[in-house]
VOFI-355201 format. One line per 2 residues: number of its first residue (from 1); their letters; for each residue z, y, x of N, C-alpha, C. Coordinates in nm, 2 decimals, always signed. Example, Ala and Ser with C-alpha at 12.3 -4.5 7.8 and 13.67 -1.06 7.14 Angstrom:
BEGIN
1 = AS = +0.78/-0.57/+1.32/+0.78/-0.45/+1.23/+0.78/-0.33/+1.32 ~ +0.71/-0.22/+1.28/+0.71/-0.11/+1.37/+0.79/+0.00/+1.29
This chain:
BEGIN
1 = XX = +1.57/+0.21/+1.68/+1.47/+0.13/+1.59/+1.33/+0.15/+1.65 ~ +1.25/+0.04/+1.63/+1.09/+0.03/+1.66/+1.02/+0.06/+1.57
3 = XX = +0.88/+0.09/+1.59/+0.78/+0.05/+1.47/+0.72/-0.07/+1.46 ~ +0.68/-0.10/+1.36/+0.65/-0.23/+1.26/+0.50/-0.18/+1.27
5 = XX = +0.46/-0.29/+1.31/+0.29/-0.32/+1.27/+0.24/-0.46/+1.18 ~ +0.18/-0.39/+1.07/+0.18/-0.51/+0.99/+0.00/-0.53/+0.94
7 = XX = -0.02/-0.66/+0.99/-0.16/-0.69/+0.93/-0.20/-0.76/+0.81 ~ -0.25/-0.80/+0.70/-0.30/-0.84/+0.58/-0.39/-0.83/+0.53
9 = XX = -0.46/-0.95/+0.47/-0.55/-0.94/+0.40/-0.60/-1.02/+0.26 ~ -0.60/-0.91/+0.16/-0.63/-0.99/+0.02/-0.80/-0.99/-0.02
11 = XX = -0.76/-1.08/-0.07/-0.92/-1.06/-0.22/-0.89/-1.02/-0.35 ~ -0.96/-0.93/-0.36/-0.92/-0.83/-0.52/-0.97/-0.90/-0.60
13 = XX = -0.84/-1.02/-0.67/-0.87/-1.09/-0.81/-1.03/-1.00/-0.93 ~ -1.13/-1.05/-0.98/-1.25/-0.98/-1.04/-1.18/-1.00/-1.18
15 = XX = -1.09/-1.09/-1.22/-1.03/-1.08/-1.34/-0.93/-1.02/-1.40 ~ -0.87/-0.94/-1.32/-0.76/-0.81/-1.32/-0.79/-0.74/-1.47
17 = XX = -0.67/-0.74/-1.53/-0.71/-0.65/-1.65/-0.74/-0.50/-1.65 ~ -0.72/-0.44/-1.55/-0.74/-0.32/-1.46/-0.91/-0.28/-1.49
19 = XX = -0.96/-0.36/-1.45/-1.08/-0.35/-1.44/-1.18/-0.33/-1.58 ~ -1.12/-0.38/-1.63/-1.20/-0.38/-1.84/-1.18/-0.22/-1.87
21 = XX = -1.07/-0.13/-1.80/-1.08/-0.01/-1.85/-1.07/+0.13/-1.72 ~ -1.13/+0.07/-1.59/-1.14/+0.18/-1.48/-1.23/+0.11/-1.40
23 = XX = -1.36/+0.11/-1.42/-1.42/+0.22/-1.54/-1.51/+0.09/-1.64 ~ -1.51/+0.07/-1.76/-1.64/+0.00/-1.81/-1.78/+0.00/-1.78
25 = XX = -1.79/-0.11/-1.71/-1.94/-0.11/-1.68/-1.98/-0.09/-1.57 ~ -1.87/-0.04/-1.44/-1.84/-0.01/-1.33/-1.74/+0.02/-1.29
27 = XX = -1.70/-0.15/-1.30/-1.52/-0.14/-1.23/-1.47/-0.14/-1.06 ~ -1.40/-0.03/-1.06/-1.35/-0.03/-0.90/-1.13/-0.01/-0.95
29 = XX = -1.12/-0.06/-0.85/-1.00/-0.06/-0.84/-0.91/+0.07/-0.83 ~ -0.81/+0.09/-0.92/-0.74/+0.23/-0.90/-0.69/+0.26/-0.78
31 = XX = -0.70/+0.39/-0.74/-0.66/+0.42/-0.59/-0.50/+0.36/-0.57 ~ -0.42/+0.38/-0.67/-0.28/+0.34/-0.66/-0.25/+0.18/-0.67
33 = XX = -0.35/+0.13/-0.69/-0.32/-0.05/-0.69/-0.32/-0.03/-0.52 ~ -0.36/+0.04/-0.47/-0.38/+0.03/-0.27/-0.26/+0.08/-0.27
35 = XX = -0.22/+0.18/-0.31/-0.07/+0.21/-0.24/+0.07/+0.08/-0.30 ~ +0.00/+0.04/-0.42/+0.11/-0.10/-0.49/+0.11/-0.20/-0.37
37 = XX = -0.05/-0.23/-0.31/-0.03/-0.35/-0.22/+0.03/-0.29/-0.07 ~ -0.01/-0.18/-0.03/+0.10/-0.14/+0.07/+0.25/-0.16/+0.04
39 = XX = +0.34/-0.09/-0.06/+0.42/-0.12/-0.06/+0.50/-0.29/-0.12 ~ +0.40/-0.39/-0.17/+0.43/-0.56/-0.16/+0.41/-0.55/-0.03
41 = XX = +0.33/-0.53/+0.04/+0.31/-0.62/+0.21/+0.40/-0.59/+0.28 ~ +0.47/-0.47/+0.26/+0.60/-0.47/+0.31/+0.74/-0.54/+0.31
43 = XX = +0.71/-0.51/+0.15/+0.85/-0.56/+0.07/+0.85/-0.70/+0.15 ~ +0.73/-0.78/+0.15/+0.71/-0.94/+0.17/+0.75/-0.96/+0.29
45 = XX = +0.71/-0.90/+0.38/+0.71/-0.87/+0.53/+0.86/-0.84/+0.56 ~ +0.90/-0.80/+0.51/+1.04/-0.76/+0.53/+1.17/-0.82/+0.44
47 = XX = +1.13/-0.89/+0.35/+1.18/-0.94/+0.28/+1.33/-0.86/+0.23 ~ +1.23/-0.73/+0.14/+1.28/-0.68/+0.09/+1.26/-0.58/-0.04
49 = XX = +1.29/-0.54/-0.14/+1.25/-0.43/-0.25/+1.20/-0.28/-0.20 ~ +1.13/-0.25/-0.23/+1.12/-0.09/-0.20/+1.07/-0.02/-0.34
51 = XX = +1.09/+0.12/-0.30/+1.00/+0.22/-0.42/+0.93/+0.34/-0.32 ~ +0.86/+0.38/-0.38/+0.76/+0.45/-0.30/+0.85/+0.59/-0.34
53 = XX = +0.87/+0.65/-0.23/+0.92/+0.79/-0.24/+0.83/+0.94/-0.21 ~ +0.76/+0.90/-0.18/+0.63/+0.98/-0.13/+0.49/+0.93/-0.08
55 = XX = +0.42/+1.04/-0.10/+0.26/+0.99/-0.03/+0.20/+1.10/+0.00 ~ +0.16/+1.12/+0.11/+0.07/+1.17/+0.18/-0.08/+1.19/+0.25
57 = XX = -0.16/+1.25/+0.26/-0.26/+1.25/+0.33/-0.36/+1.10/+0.28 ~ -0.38/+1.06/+0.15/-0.42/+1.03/+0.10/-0.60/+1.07/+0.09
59 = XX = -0.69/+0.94/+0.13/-0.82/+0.93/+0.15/-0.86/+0.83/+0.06 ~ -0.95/+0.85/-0.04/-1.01/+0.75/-0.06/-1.18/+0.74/-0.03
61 = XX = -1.16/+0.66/+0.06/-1.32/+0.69/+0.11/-1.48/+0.62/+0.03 ~ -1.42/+0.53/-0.01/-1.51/+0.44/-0.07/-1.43/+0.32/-0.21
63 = XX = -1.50/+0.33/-0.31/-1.47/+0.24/-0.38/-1.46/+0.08/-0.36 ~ -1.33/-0.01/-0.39/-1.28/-0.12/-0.40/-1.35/-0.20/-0.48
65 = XX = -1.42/-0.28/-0.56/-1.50/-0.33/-0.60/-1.42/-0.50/-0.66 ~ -1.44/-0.53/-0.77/-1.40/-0.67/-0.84/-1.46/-0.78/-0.70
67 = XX = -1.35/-0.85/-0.66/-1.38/-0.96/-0.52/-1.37/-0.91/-0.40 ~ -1.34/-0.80/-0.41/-1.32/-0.73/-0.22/-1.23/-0.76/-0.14
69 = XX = -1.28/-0.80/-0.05/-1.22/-0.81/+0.04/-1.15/-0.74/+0.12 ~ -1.01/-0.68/+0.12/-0.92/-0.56/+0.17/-0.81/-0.63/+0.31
71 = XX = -0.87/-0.55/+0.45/-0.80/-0.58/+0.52/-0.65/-0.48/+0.58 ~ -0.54/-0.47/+0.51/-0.46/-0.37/+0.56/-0.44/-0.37/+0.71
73 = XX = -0.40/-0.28/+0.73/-0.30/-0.23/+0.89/-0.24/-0.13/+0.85 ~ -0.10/-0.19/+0.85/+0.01/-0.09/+0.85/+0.11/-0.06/+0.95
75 = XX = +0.12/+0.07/+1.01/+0.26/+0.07/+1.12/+0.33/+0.15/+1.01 ~ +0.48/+0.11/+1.07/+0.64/+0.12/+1.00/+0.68/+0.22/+1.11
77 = XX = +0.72/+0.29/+1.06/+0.81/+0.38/+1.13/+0.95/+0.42/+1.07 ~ +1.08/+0.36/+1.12/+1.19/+0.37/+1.04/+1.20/+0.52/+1.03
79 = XX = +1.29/+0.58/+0.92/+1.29/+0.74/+0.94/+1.45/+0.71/+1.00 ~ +1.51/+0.77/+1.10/+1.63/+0.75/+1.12/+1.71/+0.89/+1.10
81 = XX = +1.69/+0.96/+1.01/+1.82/+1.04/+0.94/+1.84/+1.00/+0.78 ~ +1.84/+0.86/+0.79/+1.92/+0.77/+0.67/+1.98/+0.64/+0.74
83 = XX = +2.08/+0.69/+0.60/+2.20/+0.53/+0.63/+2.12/+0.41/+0.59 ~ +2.05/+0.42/+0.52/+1.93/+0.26/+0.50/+1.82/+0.25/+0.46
85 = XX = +1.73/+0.16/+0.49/+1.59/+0.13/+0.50/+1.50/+0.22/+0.48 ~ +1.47/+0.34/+0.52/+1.32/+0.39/+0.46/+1.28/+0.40/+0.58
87 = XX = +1.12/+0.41/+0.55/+1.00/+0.40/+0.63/+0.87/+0.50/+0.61 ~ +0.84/+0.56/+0.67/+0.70/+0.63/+0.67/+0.61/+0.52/+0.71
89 = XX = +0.53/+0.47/+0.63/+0.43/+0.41/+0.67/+0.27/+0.45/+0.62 ~ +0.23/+0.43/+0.76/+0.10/+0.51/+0.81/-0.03/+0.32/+0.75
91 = XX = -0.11/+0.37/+0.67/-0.22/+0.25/+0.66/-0.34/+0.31/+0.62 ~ -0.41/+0.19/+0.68/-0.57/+0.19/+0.68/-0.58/+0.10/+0.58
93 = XX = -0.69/+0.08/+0.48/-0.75/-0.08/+0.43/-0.89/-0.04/+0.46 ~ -0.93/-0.13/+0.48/-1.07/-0.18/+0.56/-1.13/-0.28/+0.48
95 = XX = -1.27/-0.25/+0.46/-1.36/-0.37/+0.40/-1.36/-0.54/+0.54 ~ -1.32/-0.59/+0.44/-1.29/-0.70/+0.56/-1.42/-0.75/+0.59
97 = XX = -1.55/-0.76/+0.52/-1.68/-0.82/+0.56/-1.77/-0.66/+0.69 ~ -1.76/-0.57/+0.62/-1.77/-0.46/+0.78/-1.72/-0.38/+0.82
99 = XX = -1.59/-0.38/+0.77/-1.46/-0.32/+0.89/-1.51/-0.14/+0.84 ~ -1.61/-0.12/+0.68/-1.60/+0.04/+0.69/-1.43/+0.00/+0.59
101 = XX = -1.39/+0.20/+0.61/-1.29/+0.22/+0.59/-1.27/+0.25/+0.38 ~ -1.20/+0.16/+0.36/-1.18/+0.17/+0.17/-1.06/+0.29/+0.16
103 = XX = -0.98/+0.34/+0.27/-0.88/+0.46/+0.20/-0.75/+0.45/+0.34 ~ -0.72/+0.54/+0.34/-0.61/+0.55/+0.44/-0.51/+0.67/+0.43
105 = XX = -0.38/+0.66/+0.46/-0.26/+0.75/+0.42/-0.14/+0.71/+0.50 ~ -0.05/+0.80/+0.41/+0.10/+0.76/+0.44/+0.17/+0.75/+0.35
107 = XX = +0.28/+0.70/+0.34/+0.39/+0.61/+0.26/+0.50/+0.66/+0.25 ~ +0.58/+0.69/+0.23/+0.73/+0.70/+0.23/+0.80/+0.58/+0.14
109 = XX = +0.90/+0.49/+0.21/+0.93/+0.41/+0.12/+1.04/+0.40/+0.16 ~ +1.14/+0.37/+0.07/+1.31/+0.38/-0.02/+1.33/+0.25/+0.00
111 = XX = +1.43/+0.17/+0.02/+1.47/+0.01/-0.01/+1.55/+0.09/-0.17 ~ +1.53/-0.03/-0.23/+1.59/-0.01/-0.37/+1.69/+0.01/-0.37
113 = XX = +1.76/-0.03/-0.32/+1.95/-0.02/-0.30/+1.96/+0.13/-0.25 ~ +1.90/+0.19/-0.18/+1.92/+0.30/-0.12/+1.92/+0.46/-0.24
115 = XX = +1.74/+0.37/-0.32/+1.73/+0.46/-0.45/+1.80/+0.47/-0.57 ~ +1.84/+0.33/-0.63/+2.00/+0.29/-0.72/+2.11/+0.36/-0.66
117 = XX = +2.11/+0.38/-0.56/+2.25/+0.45/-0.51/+2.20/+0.61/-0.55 ~ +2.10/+0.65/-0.52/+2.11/+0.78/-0.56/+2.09/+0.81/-0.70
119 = XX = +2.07/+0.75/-0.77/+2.04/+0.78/-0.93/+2.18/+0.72/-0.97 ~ +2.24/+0.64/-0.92/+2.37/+0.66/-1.02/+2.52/+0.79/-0.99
């Protein structure tokens, strides 16, 4: 197996209900809505389910802001001592207007079928 390099970039809807209560009056985006869109860009990308099994090395360097512009880079690294899909993924998000750094980490992610199989 290879690694997976994956690029994307959103704009952080300003109408998010998220925002009316983190924080009032100065809303930034929860650190874990970044690890939610790491693990969609994948899912999408791969066209497939996952659940986050771990996280590591977790930075948050600067607040995400209502309208920001978030550029990911993520590399995939399959873990190969499993029978299916998981991945350590390594990402940056980036302010897409100056390229400073909004948080960067690692992933561990489960295909769903892998995690239903272990819970039943």
């Amino acid at each position: 197996m290879h690694d997976i390099q994956i690029s994307q970039s959103y704009t952080i809807d300003p109408t998010l209900e998220v925002f009316k209560g983190h924080f009032p009056g100065a809303p930034i985006l929860p650190g874990v809505l970044i690890l939610a869109l790491v693990k969609a860009t994948v899912a999408e990308q791969l066209n497939q389910s996952f659940n986050i099994n771990g996280v590591s090395n977790q930075k948050f360097l600067q607040p995400v802001l209502p309208g920001s512009e978030v550029k990911l880079e993520l590399k995939l690294k399959p873990l190969e001592s499993t029978d299916s899909d998981q991945y350590n993924v390594s990402y940056k998000a980036f302010n897409a207007k100056d390229s400073s750094l909004f948080a960067k980490g690692r992933v561990i992610l489960n295909s769903k079928s892998q995690t239903d199989e272990l819970a039943a």
